[in-house]
C-alpha positions in Angstrom: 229.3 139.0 -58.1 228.1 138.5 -54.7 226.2 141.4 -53.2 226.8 142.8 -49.5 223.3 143.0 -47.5 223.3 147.3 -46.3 223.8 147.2 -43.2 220.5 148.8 -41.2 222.4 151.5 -38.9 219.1 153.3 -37.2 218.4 149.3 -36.5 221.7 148.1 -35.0 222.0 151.4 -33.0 218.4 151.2 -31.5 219.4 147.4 -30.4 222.7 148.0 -28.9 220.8 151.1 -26.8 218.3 148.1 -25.4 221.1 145.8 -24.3 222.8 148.4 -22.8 219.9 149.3 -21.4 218.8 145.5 -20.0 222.5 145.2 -18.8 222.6 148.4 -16.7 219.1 147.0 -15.4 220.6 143.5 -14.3 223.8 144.6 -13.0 221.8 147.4 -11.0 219.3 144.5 -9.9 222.3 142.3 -9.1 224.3 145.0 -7.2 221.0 145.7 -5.0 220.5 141.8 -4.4 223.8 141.6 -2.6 223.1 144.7 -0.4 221.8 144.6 2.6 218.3 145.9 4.5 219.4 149.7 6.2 216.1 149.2 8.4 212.7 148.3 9.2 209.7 150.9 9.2 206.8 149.4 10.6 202.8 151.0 9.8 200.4 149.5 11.6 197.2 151.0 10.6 194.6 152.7 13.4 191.3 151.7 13.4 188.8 154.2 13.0 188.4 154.6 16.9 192.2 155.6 16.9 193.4 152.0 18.6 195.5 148.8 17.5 195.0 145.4 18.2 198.5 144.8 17.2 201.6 147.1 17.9 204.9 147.6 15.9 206.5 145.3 18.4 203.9 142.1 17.8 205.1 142.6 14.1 208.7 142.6 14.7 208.2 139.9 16.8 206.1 137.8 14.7 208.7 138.0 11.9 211.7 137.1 14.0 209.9 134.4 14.9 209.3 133.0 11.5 212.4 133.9 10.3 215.2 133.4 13.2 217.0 136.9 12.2 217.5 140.2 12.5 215.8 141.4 9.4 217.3 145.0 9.2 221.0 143.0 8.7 219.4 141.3 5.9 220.6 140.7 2.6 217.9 141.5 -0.3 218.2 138.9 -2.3 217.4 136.9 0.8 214.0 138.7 1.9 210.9 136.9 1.2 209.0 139.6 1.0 205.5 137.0 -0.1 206.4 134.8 3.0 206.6 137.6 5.3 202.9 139.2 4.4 201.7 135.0 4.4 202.9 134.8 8.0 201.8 138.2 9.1 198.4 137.9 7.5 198.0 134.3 9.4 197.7 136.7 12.6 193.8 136.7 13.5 194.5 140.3 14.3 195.8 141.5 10.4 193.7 142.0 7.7 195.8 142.3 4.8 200.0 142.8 5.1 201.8 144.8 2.4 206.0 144.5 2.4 208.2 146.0 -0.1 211.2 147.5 0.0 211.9 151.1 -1.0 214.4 152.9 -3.6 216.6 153.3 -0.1 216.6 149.7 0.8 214.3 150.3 3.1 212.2 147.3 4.4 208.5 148.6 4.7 205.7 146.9 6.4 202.2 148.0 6.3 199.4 146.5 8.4 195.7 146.8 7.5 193.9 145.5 11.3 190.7 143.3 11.5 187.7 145.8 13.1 185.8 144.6 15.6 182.5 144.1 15.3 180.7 142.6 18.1 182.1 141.0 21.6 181.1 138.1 22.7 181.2 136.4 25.7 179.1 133.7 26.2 177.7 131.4 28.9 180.7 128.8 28.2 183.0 131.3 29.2 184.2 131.9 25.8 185.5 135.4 25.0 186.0 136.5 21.9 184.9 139.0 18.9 183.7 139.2 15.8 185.3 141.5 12.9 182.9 142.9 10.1 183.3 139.1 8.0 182.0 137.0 10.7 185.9 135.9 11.2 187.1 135.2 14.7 189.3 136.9 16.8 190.8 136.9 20.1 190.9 139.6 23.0 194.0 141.7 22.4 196.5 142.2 25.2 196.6 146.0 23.8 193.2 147.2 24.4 189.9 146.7 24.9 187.6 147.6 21.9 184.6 149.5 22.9 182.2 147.8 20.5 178.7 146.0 21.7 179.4 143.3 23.8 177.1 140.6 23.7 176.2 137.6 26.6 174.1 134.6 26.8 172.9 131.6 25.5 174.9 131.9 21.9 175.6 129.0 20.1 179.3 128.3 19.6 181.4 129.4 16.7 182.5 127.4 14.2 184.0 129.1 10.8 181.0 128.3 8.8 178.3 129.8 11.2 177.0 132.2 8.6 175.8 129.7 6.3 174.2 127.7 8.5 170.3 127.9 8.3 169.8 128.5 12.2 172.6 129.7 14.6 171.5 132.1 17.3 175.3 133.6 16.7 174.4 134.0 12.9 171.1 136.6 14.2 173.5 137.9 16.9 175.7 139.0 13.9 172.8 140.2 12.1 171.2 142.2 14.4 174.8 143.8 15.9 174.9 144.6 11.7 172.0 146.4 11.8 172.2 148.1 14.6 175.6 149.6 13.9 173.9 151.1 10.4 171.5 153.2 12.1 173.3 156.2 13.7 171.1 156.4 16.7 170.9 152.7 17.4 175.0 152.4 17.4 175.1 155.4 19.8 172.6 154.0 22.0 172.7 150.2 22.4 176.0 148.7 24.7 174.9 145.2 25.1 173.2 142.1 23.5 171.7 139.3 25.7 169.9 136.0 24.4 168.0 134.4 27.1 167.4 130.7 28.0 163.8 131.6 25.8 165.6 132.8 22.3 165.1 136.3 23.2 167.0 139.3 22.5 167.8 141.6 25.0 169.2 144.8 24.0 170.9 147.2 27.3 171.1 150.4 26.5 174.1 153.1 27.4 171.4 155.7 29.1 168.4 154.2 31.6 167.8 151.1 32.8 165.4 149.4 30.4 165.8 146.3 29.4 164.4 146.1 25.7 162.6 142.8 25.2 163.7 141.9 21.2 162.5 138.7 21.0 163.6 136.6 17.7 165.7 138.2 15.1 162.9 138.7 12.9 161.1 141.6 11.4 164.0 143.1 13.1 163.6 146.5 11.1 159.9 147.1 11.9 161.0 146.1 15.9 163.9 148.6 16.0 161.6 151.4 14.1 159.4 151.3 16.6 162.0 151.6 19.2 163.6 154.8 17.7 159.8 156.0 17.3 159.0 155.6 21.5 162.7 156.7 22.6 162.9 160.4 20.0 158.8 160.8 20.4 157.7 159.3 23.9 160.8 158.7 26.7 161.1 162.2 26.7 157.6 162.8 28.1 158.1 159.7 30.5 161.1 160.6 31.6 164.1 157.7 30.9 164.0 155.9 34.6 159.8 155.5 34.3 159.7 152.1 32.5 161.7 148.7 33.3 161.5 146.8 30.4 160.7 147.8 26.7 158.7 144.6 24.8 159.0 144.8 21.3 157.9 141.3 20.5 154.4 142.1 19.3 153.4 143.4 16.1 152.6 146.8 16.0 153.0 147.4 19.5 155.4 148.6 22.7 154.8 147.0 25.6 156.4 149.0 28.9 156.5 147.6 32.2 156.8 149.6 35.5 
């Protein structure tokens, strides 16, 4: 006599609940596939000075450029939400692009902006800055960002400058670096300016010194003597007594009527 396998009840119920459960999951992911975007919500990002390099408007206009259509009248299944942070994060002004869509079918794009670092404007009549990475970055047609500018004899960018064993733009990054670290010096320093001779110049935003750098060596013993003469002796001199500043020898400021 042949015997009749039990049938496991706990077991078949527990695996018609998951199908049931996977089916109300792909007919739910099917039904929202053939809706259609309700809108667009743009976030760009401020800056910590409060500004954008890149409005709502560049974004919007970015993607209707890539894609050739209104977005909002979109049908999900059609978005491509990796190709639209790819194209938005090609933008010299974006750091990184996040887009997702929400439980309302709402398209959301958020916008992480590239800081400037460091303007430059050099004596080939390039104009350009320099974000945090050493990547390079055009003026924006929004603002202006108030960060150092620097002029001069700088070598010309190419993508690979920081490696490079000598670039005078690689020590202009390095000394804008260091001086935005030290409270005091990013407060008090507006412009850099390397001469015909290799120096550094440095301009500050009170007086009219002109603070003879030199190379972009022993730049922390330089600049620590600089903060030692401007908190213990300008305020004796008075800030309009001295025209130029020379840091260049060890151990010593040299001021020039």
């Amino acid at each position: 006599m042949l015997s009749v396998p039990r049938i496991n009840y706990p077991r078949l119920a527990w695996l018609m609940f998951l199908f049931i459960v996977v089916m109300i999951w792909f007919l739910a992911r099917h039904r929202k596939a053939n809706t259609f975007a309700e809108g667009l919500q743009v976030n760009v990002v401020e800056l910590p000075s409060g500004d954008k390099l890149i409005s709502d408007r560049d974004v919007r206009t970015a993607l209707l450029t890539a894609f050739g259509a209104d977005l909002e009248n979109s049908e999900l299944a059609n978005l491509e939400l990796e190709r639209m942070e790819r194209v938005l994060e090609s933008d010299p002004f974006v750091k990184n692009a996040d887009v997702y869509i929400d439980q309302n079918n709402q398209l959301h794009i958020k916008i992480e902006q590239r800081e400037p670092l460091v303007r430059v404007l050099d004596n080939n009549g390039n104009n350009y800055y320099l974000d945090e990475t050493g990547k390079k970055m055009p003026p924006s047609k929004n603002f202006a960002a108030r960060v150092i500018v620097a002029t001069g004899n700088v070598s010309p960018y190419t993508p690979e400058f920081l490696g490079k064993r000598k670039s005078s733009l690689k020590d202009l990054f390095n000394l804008t670096k260091t001086l935005l670290a030290d409270e005091f010096l990013k407060a008090f320093i507006q412009q850099i300016h390397l001469n015909n001779a290799g120096d550094f110049i440095l301009v500050p935003l009170i007086g009219d010194q002109k603070i003879v750098l030199g190379s972009a060596r022993k730049l922390e013993d330089k600049l620590n003597r600089l903060k030692i003469f401007y908190q213990q002796g300008m305020p004796y001199e008075g800030w309009t007594k001295y025209e130029t500043i020379n840091l260049k020898y060890g151990g010593q400021v040299v001021c020039k009527r």
